[in-house]
N, CA, C and O atoms as a Tinker XYZ file with bonds, in Angstrom:
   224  protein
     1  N     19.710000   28.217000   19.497000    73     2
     2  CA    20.822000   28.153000   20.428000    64     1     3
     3  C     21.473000   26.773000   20.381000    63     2     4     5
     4  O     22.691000   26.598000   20.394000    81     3
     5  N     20.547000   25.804000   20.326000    73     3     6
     6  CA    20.944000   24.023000   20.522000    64     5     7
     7  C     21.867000   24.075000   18.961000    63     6     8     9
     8  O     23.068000   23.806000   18.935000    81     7
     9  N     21.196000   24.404000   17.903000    73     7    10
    10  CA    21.888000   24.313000   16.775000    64     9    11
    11  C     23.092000   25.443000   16.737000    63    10    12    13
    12  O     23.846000   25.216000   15.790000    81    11
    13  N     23.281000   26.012000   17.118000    73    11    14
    14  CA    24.850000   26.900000   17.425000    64    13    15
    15  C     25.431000   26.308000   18.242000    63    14    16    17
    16  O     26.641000   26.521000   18.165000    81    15
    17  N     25.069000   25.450000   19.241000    73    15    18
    18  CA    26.387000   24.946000   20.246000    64    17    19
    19  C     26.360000   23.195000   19.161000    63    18    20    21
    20  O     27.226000   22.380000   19.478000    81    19
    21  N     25.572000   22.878000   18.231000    73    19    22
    22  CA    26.147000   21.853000   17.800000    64    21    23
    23  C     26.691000   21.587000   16.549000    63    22    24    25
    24  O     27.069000   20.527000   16.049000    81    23
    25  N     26.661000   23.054000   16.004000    73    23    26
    26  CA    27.615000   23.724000   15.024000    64    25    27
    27  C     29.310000   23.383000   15.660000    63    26    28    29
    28  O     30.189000   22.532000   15.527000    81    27
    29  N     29.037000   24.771000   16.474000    73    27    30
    30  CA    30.552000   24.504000   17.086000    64    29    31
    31  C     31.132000   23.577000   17.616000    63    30    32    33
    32  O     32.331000   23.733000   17.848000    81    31
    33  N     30.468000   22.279000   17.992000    73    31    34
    34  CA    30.979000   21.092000   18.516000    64    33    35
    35  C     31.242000   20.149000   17.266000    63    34    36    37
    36  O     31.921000   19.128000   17.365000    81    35
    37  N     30.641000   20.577000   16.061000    73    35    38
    38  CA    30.956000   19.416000   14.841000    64    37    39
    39  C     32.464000   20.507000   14.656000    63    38    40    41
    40  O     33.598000   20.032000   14.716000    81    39
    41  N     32.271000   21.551000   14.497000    73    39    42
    42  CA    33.487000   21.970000   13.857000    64    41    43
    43  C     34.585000   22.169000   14.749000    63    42    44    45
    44  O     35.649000   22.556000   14.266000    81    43
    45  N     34.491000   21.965000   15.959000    73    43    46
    46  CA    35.974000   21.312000   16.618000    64    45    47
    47  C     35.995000   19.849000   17.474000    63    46    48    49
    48  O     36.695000   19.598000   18.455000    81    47
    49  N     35.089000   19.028000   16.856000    73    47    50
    50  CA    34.766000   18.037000   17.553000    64    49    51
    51  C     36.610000   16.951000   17.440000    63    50    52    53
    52  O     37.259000   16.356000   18.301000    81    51
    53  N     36.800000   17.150000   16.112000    73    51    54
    54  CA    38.590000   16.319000   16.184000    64    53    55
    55  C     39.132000   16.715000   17.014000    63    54    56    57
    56  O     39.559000   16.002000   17.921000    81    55
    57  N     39.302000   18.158000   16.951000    73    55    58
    58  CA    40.790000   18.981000   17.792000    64    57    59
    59  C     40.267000   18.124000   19.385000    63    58    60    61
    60  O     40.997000   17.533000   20.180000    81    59
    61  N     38.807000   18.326000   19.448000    73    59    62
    62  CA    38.748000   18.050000   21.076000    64    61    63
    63  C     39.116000   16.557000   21.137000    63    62    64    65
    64  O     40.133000   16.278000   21.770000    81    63
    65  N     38.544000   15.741000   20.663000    73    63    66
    66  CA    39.028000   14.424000   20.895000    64    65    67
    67  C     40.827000   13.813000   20.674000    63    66    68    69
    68  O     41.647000   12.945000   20.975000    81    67
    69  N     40.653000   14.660000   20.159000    73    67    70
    70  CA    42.619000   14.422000   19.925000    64    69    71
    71  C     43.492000   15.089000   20.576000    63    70    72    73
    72  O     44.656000   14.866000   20.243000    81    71
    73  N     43.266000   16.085000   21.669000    73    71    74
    74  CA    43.594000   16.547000   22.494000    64    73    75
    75  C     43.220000   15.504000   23.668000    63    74    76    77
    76  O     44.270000   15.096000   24.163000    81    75
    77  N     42.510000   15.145000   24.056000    73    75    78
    78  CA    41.865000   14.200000   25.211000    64    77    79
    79  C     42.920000   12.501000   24.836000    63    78    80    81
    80  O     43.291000   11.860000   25.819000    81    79
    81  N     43.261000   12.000000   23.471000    73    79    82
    82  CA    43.913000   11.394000   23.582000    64    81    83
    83  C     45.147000   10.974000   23.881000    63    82    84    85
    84  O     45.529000    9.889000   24.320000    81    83
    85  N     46.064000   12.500000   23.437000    73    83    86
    86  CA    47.034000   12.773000   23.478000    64    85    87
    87  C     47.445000   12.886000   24.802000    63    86    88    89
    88  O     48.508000   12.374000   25.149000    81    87
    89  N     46.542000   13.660000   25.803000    73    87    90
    90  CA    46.444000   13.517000   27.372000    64    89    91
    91  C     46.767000   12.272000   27.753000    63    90    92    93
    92  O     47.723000   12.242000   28.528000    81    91
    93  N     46.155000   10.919000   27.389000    73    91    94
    94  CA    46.429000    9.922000   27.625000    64    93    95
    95  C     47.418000    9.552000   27.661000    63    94    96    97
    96  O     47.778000    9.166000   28.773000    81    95
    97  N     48.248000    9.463000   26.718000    73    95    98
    98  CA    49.118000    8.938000   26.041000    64    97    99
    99  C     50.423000    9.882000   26.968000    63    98   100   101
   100  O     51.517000    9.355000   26.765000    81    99
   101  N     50.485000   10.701000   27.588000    73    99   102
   102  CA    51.143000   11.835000   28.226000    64   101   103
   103  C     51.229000   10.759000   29.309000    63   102   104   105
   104  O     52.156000    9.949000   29.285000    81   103
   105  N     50.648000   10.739000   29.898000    73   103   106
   106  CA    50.319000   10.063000   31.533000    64   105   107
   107  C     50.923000    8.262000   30.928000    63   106   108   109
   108  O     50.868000    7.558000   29.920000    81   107
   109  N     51.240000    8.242000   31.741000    73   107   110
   110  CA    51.688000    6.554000   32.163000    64   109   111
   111  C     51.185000    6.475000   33.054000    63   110   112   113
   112  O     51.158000    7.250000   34.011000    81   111
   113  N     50.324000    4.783000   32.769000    73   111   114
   114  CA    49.282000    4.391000   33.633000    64   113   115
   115  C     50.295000    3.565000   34.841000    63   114   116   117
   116  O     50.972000    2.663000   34.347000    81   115
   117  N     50.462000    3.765000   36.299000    73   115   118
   118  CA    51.040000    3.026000   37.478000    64   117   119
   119  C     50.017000    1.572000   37.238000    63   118   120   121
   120  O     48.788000    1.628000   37.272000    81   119
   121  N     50.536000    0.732000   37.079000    73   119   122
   122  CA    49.523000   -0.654000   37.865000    64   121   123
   123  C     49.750000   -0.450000   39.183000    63   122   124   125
   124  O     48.778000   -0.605000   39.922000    81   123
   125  N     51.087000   -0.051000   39.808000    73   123   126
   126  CA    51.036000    0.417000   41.899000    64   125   127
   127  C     50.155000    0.775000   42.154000    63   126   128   129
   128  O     49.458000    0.366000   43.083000    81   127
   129  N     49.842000    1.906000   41.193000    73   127   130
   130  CA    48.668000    2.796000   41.803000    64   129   131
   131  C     46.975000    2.737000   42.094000    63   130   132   133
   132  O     46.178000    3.016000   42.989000    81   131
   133  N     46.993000    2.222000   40.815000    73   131   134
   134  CA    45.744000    1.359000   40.581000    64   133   135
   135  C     45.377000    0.240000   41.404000    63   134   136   137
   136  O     44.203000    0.050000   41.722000    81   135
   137  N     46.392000   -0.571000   41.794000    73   135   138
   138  CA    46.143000   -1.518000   42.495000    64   137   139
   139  C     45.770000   -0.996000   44.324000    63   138   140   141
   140  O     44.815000   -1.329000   45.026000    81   139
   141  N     46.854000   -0.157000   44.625000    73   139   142
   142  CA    46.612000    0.366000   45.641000    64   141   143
   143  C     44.741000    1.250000   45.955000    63   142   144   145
   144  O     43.897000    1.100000   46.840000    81   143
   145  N     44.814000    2.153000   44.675000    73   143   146
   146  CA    43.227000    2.264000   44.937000    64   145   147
   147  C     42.271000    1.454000   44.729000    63   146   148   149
   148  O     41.091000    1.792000   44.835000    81   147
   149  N     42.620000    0.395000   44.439000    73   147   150
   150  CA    41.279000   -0.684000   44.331000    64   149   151
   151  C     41.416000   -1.256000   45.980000    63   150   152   153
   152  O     40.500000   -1.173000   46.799000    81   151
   153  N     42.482000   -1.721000   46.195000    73   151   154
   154  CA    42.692000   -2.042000   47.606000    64   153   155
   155  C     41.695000   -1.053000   48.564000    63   154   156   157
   156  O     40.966000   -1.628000   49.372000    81   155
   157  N     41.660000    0.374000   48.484000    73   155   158
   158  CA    41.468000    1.821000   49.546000    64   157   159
   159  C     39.653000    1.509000   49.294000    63   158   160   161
   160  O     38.798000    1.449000   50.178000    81   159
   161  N     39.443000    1.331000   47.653000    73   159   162
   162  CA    38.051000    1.102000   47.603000    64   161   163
   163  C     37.177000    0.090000   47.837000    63   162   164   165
   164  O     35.966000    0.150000   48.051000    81   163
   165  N     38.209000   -1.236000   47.748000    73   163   166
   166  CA    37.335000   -2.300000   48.662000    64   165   167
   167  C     37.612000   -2.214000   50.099000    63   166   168   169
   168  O     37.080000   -3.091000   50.778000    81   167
   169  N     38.378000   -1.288000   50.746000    73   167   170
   170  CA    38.289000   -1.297000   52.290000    64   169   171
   171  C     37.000000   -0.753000   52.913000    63   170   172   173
   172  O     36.430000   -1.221000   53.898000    81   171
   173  N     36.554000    0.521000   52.039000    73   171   174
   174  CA    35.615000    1.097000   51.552000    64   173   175
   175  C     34.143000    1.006000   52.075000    63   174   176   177
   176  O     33.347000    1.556000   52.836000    81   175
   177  N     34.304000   -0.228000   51.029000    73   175   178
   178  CA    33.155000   -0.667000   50.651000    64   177   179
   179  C     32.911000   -1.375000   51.570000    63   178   180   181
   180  O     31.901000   -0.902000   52.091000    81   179
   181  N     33.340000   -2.566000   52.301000    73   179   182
   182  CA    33.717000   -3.467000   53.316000    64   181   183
   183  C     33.093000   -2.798000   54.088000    63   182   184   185
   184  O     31.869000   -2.914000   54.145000    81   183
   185  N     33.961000   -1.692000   55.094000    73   183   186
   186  CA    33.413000   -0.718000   56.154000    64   185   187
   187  C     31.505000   -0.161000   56.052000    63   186   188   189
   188  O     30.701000   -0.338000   56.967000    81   187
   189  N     31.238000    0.397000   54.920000    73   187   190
   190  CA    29.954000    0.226000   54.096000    64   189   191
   191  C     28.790000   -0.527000   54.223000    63   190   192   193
   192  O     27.606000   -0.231000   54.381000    81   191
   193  N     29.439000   -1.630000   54.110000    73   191   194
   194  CA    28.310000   -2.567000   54.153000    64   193   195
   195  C     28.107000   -3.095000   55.553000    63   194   196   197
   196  O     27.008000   -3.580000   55.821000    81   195
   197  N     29.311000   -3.042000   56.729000    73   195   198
   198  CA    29.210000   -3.496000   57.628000    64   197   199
   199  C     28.282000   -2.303000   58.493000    63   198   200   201
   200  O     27.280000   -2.511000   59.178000    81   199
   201  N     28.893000   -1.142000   58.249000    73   199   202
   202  CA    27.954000   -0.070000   58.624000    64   201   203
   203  C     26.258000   -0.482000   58.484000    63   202   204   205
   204  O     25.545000   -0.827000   59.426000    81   203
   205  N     25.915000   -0.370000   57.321000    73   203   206
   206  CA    25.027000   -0.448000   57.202000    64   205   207
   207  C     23.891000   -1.298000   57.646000    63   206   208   209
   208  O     22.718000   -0.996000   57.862000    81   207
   209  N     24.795000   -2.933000   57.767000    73   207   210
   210  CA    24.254000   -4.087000   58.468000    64   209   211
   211  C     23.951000   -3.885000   59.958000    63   210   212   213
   212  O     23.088000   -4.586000   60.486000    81   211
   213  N     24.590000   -3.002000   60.626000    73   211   214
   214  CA    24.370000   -2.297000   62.067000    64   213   215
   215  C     23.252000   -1.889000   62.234000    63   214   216   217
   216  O     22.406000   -2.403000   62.966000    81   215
   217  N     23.062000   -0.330000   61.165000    73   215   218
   218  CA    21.920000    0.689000   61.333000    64   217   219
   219  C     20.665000   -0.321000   60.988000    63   218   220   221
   220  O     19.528000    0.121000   61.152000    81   219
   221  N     20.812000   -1.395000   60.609000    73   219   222
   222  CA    19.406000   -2.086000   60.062000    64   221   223
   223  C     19.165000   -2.194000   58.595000    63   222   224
   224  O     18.126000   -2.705000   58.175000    81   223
């Protein structure tokens, strides 16, 4: 079974990776956006740790 699913993964292993790049390349990366979720995830985290410093 392991050697049939790694059959079929050598023999479309390009198409898949070149599909996944091409995705990339589709999308334009926002720096707004990015920046904004790093902002949302250190608020986050902040809240997190202060939590936690409470419970003990």
């Amino acid at each position: 079974m392991i050697g049939k699913w790694k059959q079929d993964f050598l023999s479309r292993a390009a198409s898949i990776f070149e599909k996944s790049s091409e995705a990339q390349s589709e999308e334009e990366i926002n720096p707004d956006l990015l920046y904004a979720k790093i902002g949302r995830l250190e608020l986050e985290n902040e809240f997190l740790k202060k939590s936690l410093k409470k419970l003990g």
